[in-house]
DSSP file (Angstrom, degrees, kcal/mol; ACC not computed):
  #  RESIDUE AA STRUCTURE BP1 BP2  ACC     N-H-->O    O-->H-N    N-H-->O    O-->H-N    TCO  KAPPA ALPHA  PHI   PSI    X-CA   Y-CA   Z-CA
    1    1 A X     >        0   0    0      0, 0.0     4,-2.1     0, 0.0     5,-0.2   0.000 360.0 360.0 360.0 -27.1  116.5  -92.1  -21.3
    2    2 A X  H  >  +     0   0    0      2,-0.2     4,-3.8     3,-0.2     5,-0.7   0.912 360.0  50.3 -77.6 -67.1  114.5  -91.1  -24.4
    3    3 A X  H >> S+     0   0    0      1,-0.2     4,-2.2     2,-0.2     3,-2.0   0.740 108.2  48.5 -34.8 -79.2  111.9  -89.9  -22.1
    4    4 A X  H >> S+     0   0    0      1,-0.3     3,-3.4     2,-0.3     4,-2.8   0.837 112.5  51.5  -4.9 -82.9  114.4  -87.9  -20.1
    5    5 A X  H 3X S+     0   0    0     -4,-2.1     4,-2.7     1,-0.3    -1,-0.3   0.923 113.2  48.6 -30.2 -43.1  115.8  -86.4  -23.8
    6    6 A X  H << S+     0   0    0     -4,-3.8    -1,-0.3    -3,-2.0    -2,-0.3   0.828 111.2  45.9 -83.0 -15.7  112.1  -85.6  -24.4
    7    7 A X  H <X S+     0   0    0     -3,-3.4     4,-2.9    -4,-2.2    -2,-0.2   0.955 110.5  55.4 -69.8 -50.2  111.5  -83.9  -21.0
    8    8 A X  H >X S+     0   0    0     -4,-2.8     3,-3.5     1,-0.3     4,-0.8   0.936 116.5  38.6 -55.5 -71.6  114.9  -81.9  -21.5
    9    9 A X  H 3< S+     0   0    0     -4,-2.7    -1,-0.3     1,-0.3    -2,-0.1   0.631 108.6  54.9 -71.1   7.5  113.6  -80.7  -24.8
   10   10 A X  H 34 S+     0   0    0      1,-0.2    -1,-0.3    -5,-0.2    -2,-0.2   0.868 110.7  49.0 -92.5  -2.8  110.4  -80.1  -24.1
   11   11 A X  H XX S+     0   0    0     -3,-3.5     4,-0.8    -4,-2.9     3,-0.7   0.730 108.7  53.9 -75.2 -30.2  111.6  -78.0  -21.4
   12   12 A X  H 3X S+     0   0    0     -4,-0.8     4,-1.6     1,-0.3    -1,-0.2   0.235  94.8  68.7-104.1  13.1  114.2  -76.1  -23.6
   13   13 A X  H 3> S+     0   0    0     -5,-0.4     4,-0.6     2,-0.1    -1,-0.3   0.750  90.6  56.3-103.8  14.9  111.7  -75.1  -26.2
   14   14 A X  H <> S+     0   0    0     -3,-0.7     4,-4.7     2,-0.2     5,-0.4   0.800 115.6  42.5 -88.2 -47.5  109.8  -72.7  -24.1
   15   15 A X  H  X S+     0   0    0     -4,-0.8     4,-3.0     1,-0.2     3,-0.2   0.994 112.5  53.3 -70.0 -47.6  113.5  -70.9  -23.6
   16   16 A X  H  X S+     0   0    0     -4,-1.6     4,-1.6     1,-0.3    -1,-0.2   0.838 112.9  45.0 -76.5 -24.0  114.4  -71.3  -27.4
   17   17 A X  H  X S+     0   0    0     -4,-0.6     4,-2.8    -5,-0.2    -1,-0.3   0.995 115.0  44.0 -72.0 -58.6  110.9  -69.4  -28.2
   18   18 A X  H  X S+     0   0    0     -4,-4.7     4,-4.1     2,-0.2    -2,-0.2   0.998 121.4  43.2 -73.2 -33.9  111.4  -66.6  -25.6
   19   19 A X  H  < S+     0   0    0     -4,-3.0     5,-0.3    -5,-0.4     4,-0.3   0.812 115.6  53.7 -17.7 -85.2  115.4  -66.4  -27.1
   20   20 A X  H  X S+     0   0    0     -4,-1.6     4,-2.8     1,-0.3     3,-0.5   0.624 109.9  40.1   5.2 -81.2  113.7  -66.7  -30.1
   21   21 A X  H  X S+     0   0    0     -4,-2.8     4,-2.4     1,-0.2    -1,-0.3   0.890 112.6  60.0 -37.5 -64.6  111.4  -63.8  -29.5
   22   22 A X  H  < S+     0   0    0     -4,-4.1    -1,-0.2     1,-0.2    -2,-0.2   0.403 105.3  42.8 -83.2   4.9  114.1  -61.9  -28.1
   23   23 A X  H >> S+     0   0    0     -3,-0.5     4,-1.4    -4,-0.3     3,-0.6   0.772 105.1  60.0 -86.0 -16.3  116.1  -61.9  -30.7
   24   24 A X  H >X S+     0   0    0     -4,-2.8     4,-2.0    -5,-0.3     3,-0.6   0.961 115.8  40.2 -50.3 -67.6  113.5  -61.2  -33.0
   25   25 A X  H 3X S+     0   0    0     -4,-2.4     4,-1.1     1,-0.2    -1,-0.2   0.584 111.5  53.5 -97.8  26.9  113.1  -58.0  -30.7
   26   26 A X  H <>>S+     0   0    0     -3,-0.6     5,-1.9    -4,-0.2     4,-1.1   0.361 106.4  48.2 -78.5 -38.8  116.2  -57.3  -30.3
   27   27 A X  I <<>S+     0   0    0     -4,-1.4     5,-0.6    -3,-0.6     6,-0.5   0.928 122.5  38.9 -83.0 -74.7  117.1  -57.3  -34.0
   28   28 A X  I  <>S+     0   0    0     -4,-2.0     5,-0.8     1,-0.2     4,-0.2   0.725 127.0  29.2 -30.9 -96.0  113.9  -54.9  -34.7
   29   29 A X  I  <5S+     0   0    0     -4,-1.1    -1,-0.2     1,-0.2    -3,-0.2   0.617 138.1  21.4 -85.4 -42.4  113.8  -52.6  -31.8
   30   30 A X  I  X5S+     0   0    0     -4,-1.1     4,-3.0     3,-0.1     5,-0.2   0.936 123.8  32.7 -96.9 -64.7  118.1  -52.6  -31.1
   31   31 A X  I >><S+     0   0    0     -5,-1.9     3,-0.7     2,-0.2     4,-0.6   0.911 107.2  59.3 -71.7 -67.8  120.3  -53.7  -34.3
   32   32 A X  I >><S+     0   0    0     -5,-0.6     4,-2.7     1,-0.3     3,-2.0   0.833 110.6  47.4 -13.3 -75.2  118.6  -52.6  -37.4
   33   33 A X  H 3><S+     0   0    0     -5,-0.8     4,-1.7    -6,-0.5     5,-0.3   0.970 114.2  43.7 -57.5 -46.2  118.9  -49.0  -36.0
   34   34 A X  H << S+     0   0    0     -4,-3.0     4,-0.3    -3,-0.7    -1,-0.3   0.423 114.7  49.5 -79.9   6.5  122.2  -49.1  -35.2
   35   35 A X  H <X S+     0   0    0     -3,-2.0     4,-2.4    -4,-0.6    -1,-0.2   0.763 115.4  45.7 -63.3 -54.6  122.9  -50.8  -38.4
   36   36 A X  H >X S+     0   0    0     -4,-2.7     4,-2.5     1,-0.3     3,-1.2   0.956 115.0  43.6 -59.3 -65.8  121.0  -48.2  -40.0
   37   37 A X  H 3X S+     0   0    0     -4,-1.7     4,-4.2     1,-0.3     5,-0.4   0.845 111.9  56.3 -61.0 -55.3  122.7  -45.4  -38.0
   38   38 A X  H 3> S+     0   0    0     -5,-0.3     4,-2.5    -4,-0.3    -1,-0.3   0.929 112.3  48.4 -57.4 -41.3  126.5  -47.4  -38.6
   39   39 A X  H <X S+     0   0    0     -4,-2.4     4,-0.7    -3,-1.2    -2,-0.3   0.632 109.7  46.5-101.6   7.4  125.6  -47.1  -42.5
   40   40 A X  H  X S+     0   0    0     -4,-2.5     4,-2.0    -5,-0.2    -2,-0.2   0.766 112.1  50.0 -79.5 -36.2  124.6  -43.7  -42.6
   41   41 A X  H  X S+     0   0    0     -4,-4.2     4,-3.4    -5,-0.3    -2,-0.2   0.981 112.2  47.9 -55.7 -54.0  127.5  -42.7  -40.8
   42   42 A X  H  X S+     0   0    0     -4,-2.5     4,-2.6    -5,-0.4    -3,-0.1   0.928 116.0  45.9 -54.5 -38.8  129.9  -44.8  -43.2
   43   43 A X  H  < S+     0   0    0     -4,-0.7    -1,-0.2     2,-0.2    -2,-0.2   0.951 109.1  50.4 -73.4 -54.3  128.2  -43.3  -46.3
   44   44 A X  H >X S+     0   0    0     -4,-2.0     3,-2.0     1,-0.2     4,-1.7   0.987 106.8  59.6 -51.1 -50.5  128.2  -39.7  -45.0
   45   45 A X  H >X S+     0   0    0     -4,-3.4     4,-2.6     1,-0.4     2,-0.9   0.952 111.4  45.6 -54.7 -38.1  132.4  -40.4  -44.2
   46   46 A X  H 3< S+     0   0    0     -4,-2.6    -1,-0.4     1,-0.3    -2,-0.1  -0.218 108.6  53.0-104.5  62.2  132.6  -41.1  -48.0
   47   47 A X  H <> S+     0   0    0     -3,-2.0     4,-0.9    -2,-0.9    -1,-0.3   0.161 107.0  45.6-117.0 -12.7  131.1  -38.8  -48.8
   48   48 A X  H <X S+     0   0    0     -4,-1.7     4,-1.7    -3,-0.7    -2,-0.2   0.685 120.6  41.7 -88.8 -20.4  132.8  -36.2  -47.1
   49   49 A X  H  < S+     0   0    0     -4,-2.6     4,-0.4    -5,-0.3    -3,-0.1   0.579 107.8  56.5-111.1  21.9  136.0  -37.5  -48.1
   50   50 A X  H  > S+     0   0    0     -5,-0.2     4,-2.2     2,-0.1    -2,-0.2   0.673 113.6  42.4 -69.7 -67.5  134.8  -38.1  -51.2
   51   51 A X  H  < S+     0   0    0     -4,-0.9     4,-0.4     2,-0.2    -2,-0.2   0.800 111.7  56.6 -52.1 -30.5  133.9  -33.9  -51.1
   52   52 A X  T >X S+     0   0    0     -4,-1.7     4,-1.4     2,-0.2     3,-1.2   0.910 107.2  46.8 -86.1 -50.3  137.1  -33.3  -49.6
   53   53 A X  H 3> S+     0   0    0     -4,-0.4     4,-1.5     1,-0.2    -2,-0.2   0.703 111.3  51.1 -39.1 -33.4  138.8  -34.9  -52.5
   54   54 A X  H 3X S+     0   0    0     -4,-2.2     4,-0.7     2,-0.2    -1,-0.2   0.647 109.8  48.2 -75.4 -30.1  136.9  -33.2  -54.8
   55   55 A X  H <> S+     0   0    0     -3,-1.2     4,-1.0    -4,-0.4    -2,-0.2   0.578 109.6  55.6 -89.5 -35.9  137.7  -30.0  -53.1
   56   56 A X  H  X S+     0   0    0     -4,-1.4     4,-1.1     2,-0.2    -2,-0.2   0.841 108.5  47.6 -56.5 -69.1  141.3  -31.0  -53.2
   57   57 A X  H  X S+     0   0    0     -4,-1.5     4,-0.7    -5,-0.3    -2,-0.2   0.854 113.6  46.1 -51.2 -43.1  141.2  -31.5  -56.7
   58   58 A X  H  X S+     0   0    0     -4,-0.7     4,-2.0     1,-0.2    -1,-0.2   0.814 106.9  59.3 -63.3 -42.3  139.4  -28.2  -57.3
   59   59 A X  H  < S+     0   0    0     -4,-1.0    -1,-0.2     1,-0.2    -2,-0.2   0.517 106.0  46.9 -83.9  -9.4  141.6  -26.6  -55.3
   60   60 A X  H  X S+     0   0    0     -4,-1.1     4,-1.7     3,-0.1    -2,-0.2   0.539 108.1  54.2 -66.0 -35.1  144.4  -27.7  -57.4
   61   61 A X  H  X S+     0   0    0     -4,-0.7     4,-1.7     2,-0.2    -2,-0.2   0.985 110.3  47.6 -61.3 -73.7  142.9  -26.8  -60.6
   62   62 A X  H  < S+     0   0    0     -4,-2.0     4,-0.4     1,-0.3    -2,-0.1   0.416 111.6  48.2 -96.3  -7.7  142.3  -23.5  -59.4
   63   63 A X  H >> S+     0   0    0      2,-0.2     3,-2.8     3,-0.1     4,-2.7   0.845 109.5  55.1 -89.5 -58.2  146.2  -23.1  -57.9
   64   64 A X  H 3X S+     0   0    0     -4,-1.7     4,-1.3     1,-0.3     3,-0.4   0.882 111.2  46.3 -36.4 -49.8  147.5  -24.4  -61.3
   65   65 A X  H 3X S+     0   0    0     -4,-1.7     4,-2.3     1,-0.3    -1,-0.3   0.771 115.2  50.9 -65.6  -7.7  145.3  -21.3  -63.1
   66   66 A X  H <> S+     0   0    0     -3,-2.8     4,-1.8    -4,-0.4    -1,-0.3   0.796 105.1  45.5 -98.6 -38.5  146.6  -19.2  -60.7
   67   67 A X  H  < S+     0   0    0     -4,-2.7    -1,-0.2    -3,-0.4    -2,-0.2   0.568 118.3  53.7 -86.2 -16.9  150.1  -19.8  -60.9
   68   68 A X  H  X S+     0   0    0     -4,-1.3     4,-3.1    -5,-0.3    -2,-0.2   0.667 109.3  44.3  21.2 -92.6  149.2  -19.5  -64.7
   69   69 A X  H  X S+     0   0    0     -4,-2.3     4,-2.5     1,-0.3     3,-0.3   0.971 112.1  52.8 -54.9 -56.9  147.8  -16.6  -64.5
   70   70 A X  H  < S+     0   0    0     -4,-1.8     4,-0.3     1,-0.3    -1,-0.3   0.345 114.7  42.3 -60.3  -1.1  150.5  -15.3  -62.2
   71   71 A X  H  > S+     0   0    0      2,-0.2     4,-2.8     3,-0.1    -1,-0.3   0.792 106.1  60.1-127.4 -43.5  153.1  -16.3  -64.6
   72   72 A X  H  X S+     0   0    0     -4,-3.1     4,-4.9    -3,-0.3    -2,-0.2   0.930 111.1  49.9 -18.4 -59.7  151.1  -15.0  -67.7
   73   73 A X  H  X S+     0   0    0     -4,-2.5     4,-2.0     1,-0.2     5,-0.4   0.999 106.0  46.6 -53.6 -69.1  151.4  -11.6  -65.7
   74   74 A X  H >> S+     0   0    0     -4,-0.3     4,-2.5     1,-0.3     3,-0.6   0.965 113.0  57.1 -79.0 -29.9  155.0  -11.3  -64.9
   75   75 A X  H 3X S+     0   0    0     -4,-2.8     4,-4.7     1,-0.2    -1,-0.3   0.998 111.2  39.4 -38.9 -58.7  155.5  -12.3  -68.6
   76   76 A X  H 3< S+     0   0    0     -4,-4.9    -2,-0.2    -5,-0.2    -1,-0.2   0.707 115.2  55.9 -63.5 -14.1  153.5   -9.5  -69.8
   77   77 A X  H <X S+     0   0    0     -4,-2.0     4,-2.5    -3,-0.6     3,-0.5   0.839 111.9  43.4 -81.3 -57.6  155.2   -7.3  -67.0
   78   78 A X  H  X S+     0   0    0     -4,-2.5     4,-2.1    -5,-0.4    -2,-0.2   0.992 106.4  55.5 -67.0 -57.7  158.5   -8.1  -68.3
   79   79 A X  H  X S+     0   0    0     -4,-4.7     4,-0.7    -5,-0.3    -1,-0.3   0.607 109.1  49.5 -53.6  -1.8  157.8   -7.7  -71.9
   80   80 A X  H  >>S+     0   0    0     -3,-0.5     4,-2.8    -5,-0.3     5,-0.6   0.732 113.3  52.8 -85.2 -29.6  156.5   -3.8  -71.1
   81   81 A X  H  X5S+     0   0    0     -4,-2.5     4,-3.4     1,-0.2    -2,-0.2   0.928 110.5  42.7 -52.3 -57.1  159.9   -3.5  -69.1
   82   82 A X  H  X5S+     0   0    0     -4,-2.1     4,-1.2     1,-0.2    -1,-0.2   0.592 115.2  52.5 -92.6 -22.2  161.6   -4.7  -72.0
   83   83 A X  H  X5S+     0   0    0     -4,-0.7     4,-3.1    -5,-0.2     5,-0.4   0.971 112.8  41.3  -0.9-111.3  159.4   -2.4  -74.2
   84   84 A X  H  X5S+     0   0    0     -4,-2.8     4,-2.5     2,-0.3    -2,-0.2   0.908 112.7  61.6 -56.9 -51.7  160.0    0.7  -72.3
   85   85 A X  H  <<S+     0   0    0     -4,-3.4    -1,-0.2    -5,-0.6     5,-0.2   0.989 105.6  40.8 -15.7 -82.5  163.6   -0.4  -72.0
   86   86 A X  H >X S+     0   0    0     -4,-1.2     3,-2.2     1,-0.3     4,-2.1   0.978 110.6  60.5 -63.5 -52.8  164.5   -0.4  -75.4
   87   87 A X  H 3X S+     0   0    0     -4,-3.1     4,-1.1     1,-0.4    -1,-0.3   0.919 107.1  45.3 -55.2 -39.1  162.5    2.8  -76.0
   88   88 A X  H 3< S+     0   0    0     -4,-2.5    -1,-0.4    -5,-0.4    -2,-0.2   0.079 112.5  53.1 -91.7  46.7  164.6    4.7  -73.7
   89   89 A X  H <> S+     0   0    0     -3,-2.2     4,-2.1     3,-0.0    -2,-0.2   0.330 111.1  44.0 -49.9 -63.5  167.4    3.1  -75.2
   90   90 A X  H  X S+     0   0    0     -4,-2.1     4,-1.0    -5,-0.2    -2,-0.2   0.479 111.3  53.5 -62.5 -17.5  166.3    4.1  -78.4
   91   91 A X  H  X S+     0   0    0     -4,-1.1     4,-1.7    -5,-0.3    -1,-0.2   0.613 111.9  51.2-105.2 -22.5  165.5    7.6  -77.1
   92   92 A X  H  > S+     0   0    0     -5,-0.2     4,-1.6     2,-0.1    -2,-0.2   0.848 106.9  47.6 -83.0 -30.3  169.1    7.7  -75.8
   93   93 A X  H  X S+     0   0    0     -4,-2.1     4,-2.6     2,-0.2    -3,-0.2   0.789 112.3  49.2 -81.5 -43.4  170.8    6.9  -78.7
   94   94 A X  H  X S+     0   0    0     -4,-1.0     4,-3.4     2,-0.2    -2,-0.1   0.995 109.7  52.0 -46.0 -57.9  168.9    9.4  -80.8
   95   95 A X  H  X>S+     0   0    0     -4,-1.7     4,-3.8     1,-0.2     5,-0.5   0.892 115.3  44.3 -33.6 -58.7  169.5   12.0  -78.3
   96   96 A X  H  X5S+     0   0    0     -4,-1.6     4,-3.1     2,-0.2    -1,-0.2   0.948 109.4  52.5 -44.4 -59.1  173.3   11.0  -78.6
   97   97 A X  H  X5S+     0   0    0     -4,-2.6     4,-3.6     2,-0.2    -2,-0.2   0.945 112.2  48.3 -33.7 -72.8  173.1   10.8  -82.2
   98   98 A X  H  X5S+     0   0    0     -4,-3.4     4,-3.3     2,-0.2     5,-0.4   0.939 113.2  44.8 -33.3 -78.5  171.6   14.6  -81.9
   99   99 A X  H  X5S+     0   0    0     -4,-3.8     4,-4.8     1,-0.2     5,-0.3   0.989 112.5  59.3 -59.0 -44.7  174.3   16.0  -79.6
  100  100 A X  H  X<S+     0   0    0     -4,-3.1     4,-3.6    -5,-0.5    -2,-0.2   0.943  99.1  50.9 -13.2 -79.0  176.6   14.3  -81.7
  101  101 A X  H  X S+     0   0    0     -4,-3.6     4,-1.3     1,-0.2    -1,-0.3   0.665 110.7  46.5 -81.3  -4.4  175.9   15.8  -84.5
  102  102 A X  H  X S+     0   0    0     -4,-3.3     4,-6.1     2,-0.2     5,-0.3   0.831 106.3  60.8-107.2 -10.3  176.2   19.5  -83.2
  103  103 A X  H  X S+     0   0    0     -4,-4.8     4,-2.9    -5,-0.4    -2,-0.2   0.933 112.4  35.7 -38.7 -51.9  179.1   18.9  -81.6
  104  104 A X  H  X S+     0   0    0     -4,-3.6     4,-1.9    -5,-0.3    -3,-0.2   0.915 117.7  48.2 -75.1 -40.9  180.4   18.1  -84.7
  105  105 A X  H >X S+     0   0    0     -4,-1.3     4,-2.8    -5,-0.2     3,-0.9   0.995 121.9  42.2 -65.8 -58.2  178.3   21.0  -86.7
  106  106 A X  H 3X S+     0   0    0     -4,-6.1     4,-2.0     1,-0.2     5,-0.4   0.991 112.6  56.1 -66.5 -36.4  179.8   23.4  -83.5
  107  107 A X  H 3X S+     0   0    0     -4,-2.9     4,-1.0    -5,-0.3    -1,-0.2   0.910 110.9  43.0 -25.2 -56.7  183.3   21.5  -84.1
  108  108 A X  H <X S+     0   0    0     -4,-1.9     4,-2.6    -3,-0.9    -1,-0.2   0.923 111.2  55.0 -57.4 -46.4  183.2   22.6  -87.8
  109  109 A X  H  X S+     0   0    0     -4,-2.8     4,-1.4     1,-0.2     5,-0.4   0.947 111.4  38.9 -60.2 -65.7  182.2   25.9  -87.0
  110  110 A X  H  < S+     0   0    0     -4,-2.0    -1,-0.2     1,-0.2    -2,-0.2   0.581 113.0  57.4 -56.1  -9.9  185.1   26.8  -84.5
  111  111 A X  H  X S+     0   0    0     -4,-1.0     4,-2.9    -5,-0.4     3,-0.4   0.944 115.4  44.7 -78.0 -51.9  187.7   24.8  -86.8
  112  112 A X  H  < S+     0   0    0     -4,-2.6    -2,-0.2     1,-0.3    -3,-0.1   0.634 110.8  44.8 -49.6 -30.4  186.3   27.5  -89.3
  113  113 A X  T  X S+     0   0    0     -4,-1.4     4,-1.0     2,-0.2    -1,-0.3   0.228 115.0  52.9 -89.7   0.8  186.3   30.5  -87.5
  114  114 A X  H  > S+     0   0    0     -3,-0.4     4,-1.4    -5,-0.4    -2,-0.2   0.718 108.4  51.8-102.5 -36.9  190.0   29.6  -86.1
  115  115 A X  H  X S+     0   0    0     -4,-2.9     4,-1.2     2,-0.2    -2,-0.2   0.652 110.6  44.3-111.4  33.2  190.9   29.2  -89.2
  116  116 A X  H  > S+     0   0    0      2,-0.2     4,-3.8     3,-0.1    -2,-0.2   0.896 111.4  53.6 -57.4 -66.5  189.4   32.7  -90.2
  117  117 A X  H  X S+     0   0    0     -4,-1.0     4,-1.7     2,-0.2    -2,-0.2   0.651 109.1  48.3 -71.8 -36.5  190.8   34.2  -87.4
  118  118 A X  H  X S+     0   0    0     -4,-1.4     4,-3.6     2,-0.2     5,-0.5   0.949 111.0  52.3 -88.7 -51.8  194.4   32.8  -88.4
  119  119 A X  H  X S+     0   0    0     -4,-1.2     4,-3.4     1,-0.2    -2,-0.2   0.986 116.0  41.0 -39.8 -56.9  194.0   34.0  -92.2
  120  120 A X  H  X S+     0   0    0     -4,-3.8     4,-2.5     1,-0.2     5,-0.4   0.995 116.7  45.5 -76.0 -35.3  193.2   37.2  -91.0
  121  121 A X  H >X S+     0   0    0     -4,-1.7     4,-3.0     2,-0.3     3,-1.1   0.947 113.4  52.7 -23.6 -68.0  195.9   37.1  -88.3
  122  122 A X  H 3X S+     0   0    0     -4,-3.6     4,-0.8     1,-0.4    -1,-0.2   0.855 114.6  43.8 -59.8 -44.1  198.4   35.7  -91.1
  123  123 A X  H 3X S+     0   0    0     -4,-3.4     4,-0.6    -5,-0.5    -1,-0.4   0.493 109.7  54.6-112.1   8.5  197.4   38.7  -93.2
  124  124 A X  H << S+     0   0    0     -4,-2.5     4,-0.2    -3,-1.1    -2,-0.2   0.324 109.4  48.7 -58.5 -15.1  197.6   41.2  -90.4
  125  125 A X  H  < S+     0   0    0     -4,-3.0     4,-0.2    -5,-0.4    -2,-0.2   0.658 111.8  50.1 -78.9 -25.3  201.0   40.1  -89.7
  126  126 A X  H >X S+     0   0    0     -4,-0.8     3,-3.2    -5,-0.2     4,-1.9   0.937 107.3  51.2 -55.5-103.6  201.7   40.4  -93.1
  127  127 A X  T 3< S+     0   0    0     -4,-0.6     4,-0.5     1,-0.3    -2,-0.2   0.645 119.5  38.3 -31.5 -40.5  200.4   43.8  -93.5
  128  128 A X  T 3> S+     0   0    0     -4,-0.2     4,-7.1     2,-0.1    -1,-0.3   0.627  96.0  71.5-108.2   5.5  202.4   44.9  -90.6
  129  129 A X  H <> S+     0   0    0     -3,-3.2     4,-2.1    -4,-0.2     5,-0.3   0.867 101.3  50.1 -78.8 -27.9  205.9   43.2  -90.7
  130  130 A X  H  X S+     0   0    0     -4,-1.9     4,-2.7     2,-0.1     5,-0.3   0.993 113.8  44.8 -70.1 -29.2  206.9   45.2  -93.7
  131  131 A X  H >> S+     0   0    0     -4,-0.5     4,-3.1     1,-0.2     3,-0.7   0.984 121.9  38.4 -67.2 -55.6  205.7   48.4  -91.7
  132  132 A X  H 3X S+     0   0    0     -4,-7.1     4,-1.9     1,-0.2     5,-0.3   0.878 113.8  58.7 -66.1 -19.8  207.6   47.0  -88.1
  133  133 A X  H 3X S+     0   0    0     -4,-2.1     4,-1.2    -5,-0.2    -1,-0.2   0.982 110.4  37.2 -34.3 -72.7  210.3   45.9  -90.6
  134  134 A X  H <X S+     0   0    0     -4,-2.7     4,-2.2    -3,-0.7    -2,-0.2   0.868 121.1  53.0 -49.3 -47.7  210.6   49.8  -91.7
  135  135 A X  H  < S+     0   0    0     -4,-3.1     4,-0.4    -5,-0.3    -2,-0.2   0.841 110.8  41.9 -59.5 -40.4  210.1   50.6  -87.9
  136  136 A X  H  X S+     0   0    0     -4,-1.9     4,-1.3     2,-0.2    -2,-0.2   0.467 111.9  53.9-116.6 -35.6  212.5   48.7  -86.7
  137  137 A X  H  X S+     0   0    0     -4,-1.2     4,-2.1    -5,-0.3    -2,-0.2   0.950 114.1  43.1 -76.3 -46.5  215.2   49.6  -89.5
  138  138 A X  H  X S+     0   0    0     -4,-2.2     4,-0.6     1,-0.3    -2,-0.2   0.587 105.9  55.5 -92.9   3.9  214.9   53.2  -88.9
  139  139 A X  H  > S+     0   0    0     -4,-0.4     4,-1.1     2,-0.1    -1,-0.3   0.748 114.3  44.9 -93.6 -24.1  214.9   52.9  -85.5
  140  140 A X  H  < S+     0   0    0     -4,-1.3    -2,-0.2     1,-0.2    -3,-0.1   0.746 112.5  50.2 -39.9 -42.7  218.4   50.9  -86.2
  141  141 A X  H  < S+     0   0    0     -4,-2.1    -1,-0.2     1,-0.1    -3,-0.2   0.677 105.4  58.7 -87.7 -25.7  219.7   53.4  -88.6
  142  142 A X  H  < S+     0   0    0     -4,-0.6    -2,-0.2    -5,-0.2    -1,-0.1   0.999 103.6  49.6 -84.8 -55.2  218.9   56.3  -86.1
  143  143 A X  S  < S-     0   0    0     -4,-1.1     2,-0.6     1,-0.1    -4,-0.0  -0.239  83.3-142.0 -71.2 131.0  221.2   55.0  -82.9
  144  144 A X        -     0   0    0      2,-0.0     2,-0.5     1,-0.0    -1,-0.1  -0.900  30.5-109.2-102.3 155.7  224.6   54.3  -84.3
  145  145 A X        +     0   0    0     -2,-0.6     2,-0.4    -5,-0.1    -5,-0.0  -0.666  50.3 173.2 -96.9 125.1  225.6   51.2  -82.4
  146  146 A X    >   -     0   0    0     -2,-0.5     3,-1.4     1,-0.1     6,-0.1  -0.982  40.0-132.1-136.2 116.9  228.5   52.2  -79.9
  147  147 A X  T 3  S+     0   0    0     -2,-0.4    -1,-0.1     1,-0.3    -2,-0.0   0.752 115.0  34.3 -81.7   3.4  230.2   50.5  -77.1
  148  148 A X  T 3  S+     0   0    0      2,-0.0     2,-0.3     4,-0.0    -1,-0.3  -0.053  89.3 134.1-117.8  42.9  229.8   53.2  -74.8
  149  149 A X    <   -     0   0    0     -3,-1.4     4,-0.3     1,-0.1    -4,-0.0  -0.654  50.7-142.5 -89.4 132.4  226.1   54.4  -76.2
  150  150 A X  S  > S+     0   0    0     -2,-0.3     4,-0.6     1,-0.2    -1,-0.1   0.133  93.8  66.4 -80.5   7.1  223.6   55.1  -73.5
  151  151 A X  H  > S+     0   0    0      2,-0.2     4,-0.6     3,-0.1    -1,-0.2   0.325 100.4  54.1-116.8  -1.6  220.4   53.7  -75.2
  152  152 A X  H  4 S+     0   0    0      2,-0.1    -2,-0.2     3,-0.1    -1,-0.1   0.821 106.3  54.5-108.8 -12.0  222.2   50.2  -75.0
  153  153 A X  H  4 S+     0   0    0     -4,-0.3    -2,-0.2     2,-0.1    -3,-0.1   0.964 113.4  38.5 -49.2 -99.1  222.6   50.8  -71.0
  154  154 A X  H  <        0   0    0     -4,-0.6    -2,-0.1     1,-0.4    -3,-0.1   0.562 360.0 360.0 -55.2 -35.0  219.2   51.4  -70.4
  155  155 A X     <        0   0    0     -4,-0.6    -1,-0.4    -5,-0.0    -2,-0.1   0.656 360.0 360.0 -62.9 360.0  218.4   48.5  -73.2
């Protein structure tokens, strides 16, 4: 039986050498490149989503300054509005001020000249009630008053 055992193996080392061999060039010639090839691929995927992250990031950065900016802006936008607001505010209120005050300066003036025009009124009325006074008397004194007088028909 030992013999046997020693045939068997002496038979199976001829196959364990060409195995042997052929994993030996099998490992070389097949797995080793497609090792190679599996960890260049893996390393290039992180590295693109390593790059895409980066890119991500960047691109984040660059929305925050932007939204930033963009809000910097509509600040500065609003403070001219509010600016130019108040200045025509201010331009209205002078203007107001302004008509205002010649309303009131023409105001004064027509209060003055009315009551010019009533002084002299007041002292043309004056001046002529004793004369229609006079008129008026002798035109009284002339008609004697009569109930059958013809100037009081016609009256």
């Amino acid at each position: 039986m030992v013999h046997q055992l020693g045939e068997l193996f002496l038979r199976a080392v001829p196959v364990a050498l060409i195995v042997l061999v052929f994993y030996f060039i099998l490992r070389s010639l097949f797995f080793k490149p497609i090792l190679a090839v599996m960890a260049e691929r893996e390393a290039r995927t992180l590295g693109a989503q390593k790059s895409a992250e980066a890119a991500q990031a960047a691109a984040a950065e660059k929305l925050k300054q932007y939204e930033l900016a963009l809000k910097q802006a509509k600040a500065k936008v609003y403070a001219e509005q509010e600016a130019l607001r108040k200045k025509l505010l201010d331009e209205r209120a002078a203007l107001l001020r302004d008509a205002r005050t010649k309303a009131s300066a023409e105001v004064v003036k027509a209060k003055e000249l009315v009551a010019e025009e009533l002084e002299a009124a007041k002292k043309q009325i004056e001046a002529s009630a004793s004369q229609l006074a006079v008129e008026i008397a002798q035109h009284v004194l002339q008609i004697p008053p009569g109930p059958a007088s013809p100037s009081r028909e016609a009256r």
